[in-house]
Short mmCIF file of the C-alpha atoms (twelve columns), coordinates in Angstrom:
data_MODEL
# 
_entry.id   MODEL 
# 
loop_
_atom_site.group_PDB 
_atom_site.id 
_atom_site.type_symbol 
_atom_site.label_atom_id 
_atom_site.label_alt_id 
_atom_site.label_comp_id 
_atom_site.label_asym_id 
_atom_site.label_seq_id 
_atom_site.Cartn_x 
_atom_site.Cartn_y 
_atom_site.Cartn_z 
_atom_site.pdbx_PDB_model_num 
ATOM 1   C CA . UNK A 1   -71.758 30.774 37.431  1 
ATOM 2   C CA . UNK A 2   -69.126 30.341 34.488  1 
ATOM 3   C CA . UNK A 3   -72.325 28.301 32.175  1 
ATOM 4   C CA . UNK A 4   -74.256 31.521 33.096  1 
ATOM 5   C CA . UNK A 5   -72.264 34.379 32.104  1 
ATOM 6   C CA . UNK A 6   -71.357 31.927 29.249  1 
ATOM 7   C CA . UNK A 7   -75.139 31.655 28.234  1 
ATOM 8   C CA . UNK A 8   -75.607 35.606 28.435  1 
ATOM 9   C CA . UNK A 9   -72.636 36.158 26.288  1 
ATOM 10  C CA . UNK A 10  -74.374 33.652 23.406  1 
ATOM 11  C CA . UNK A 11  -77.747 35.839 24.357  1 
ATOM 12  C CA . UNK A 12  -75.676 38.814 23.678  1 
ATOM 13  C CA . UNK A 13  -74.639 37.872 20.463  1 
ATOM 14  C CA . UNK A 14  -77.819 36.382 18.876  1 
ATOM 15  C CA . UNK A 15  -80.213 39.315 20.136  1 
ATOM 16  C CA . UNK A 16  -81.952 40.713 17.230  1 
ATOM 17  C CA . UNK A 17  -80.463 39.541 14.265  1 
ATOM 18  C CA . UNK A 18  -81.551 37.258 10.914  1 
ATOM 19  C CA . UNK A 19  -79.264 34.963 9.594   1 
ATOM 20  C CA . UNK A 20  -77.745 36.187 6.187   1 
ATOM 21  C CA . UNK A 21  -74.510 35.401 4.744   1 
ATOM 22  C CA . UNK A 22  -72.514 38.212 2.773   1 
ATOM 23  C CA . UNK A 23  -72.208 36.610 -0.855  1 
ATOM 24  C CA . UNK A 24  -68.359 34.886 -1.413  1 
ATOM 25  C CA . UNK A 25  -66.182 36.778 -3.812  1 
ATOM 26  C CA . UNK A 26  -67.064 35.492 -7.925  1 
ATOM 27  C CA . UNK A 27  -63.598 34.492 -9.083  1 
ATOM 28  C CA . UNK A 28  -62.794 35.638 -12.955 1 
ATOM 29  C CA . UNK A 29  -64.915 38.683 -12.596 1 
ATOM 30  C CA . UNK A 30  -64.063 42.074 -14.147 1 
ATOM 31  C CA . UNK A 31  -62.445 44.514 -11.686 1 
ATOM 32  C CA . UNK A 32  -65.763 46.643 -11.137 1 
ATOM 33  C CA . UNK A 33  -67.688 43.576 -9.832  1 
ATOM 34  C CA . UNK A 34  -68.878 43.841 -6.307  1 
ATOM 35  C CA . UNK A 35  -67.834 40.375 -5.217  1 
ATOM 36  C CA . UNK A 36  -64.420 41.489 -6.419  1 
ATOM 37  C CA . UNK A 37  -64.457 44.648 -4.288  1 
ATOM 38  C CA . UNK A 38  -65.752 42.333 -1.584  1 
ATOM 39  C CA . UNK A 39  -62.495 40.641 -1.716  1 
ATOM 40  C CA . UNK A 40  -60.366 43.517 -2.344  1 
ATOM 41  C CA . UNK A 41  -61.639 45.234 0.807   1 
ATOM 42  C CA . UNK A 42  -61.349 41.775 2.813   1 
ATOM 43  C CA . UNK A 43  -57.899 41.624 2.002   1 
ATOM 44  C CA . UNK A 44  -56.780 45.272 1.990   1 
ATOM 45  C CA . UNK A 45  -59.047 47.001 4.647   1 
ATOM 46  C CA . UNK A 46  -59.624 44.050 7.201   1 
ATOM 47  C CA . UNK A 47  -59.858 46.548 10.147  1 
ATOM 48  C CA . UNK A 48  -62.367 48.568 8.394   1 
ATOM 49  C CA . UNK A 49  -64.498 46.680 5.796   1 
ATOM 50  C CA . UNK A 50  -67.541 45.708 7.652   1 
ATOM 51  C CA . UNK A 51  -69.709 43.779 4.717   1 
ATOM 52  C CA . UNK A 52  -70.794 44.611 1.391   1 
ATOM 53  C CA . UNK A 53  -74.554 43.709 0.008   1 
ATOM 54  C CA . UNK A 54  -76.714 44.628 -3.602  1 
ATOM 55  C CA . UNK A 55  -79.706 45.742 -3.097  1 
ATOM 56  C CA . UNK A 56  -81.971 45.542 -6.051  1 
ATOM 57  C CA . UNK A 57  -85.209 47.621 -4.695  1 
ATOM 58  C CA . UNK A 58  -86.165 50.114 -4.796  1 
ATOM 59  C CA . UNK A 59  -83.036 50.356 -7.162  1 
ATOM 60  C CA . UNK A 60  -79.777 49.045 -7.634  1 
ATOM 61  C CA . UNK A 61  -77.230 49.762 -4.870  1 
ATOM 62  C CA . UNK A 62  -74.207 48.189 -3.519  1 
ATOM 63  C CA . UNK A 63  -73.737 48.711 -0.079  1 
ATOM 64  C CA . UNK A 64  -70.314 48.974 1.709   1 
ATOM 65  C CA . UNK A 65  -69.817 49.060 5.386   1 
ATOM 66  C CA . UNK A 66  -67.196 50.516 6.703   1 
ATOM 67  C CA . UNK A 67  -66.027 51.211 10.245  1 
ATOM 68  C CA . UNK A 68  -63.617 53.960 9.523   1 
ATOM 69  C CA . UNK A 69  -63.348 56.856 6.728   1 
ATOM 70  C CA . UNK A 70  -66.117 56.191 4.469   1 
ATOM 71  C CA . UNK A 71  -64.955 58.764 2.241   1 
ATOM 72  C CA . UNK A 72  -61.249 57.391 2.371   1 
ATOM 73  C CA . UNK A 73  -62.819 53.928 0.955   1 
ATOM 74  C CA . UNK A 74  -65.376 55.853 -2.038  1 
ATOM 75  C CA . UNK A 75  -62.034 57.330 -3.099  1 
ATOM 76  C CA . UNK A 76  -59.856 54.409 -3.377  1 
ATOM 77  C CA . UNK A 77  -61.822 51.709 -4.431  1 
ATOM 78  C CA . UNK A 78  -65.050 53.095 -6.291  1 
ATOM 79  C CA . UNK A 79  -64.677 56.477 -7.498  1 
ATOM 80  C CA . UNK A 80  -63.752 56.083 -11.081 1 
ATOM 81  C CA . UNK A 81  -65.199 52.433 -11.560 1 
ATOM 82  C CA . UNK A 82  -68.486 51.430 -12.714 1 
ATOM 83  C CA . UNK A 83  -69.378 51.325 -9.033  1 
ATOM 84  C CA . UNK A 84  -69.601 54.711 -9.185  1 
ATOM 85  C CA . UNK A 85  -72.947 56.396 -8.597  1 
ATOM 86  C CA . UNK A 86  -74.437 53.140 -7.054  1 
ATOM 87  C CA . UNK A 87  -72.301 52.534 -4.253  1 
ATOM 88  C CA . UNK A 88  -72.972 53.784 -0.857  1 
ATOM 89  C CA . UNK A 89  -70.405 53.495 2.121   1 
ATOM 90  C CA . UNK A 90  -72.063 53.408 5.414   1 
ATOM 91  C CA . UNK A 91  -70.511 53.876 8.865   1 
ATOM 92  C CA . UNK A 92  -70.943 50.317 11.035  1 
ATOM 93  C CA . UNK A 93  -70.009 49.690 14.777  1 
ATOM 94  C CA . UNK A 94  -67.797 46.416 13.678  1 
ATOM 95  C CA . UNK A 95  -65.988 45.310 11.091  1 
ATOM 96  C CA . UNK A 96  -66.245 41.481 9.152   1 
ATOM 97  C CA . UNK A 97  -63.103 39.756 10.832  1 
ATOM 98  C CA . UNK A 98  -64.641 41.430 14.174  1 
ATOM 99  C CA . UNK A 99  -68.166 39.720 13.367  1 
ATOM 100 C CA . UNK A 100 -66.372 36.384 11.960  1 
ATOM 101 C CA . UNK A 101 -64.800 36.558 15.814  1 
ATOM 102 C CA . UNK A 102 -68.085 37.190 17.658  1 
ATOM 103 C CA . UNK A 103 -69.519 33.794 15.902  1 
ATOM 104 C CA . UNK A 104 -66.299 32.008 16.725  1 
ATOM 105 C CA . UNK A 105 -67.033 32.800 20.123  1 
ATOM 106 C CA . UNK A 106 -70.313 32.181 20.110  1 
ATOM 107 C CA . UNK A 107 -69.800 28.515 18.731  1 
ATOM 108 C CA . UNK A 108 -67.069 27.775 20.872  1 
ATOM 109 C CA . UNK A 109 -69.364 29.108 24.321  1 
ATOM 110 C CA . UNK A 110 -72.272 26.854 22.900  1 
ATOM 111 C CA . UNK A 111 -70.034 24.106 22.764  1 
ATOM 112 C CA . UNK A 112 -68.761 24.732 26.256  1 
ATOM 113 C CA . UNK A 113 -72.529 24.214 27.914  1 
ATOM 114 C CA . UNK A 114 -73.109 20.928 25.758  1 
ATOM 115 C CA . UNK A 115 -75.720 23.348 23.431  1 
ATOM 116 C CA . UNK A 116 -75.484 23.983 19.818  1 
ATOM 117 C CA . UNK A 117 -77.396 26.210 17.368  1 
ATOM 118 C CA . UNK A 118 -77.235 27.562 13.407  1 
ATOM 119 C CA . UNK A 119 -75.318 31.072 13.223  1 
ATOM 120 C CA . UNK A 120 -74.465 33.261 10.462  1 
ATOM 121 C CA . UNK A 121 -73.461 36.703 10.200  1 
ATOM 122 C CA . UNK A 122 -75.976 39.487 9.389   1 
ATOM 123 C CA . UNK A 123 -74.301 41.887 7.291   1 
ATOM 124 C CA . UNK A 124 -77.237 44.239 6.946   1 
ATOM 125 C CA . UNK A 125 -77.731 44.571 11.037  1 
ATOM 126 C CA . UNK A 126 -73.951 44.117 11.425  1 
ATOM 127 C CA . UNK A 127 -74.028 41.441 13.932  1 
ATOM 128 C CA . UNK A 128 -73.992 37.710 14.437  1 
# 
């Protein structure tokens, strides 16, 4: 019974979702640099920052999830930077230590029934 509910948890999980990494944080560059803000948000916002992407097409955008006040997060850390005008904060259901958890899990409950498998988190699709 335990392997079962174990195996439906994984399910769960891995339903529906690509594998794609959030880019790491570029050390040395300047303040406006998404990878920076990445980092910033990591370390100041860790129960709201859900993932941040660039999207290139059909223009350029960075994207900025965020599971509480998206307007609380434009104002502090893009309004007034060179982010401004191509960021866009969007509401998600959970936030990047939350997803970093869910694949913890997911590794450890494959490892329980003797299984394994690849897993990344999806930052787009907000799940692991």
């Amino acid at each position: 019974m335990r392997t079962t509910l174990l195996l439906l948890a994984a399910a769960v999980l891995l339903v529906g979702c690509a594998t794609e990494a959030a880019p790491p944080p570029v050390a040395g560059a300047p303040p406006d640099d998404p990878g920076v803000l990445q980092a910033v948000l990591l370390e100041n916002e860790p129960e709201v920052f859900g993932g941040l992407w660039i999207e290139h097409d059909p223009e350029y955008r960075v994207v900025i999830q965020v599971t509480g006040d998206a307007r609380r997060i434009y104002r502090r850390y893009v309004k007034g930077t060179a982010l401004e005008g191509v960021a866009d904060v969007r509401r998600v259901d959970l936030t990047w230590v939350e997803l970093e958890q869910a694949q913890a899990l997911t590794m450890r409950t494959l490892t329980e029934i003797g299984s394994s498998a690849s897993t990344s988190i999806d930052v787009r699709e907000n799940c692991v």
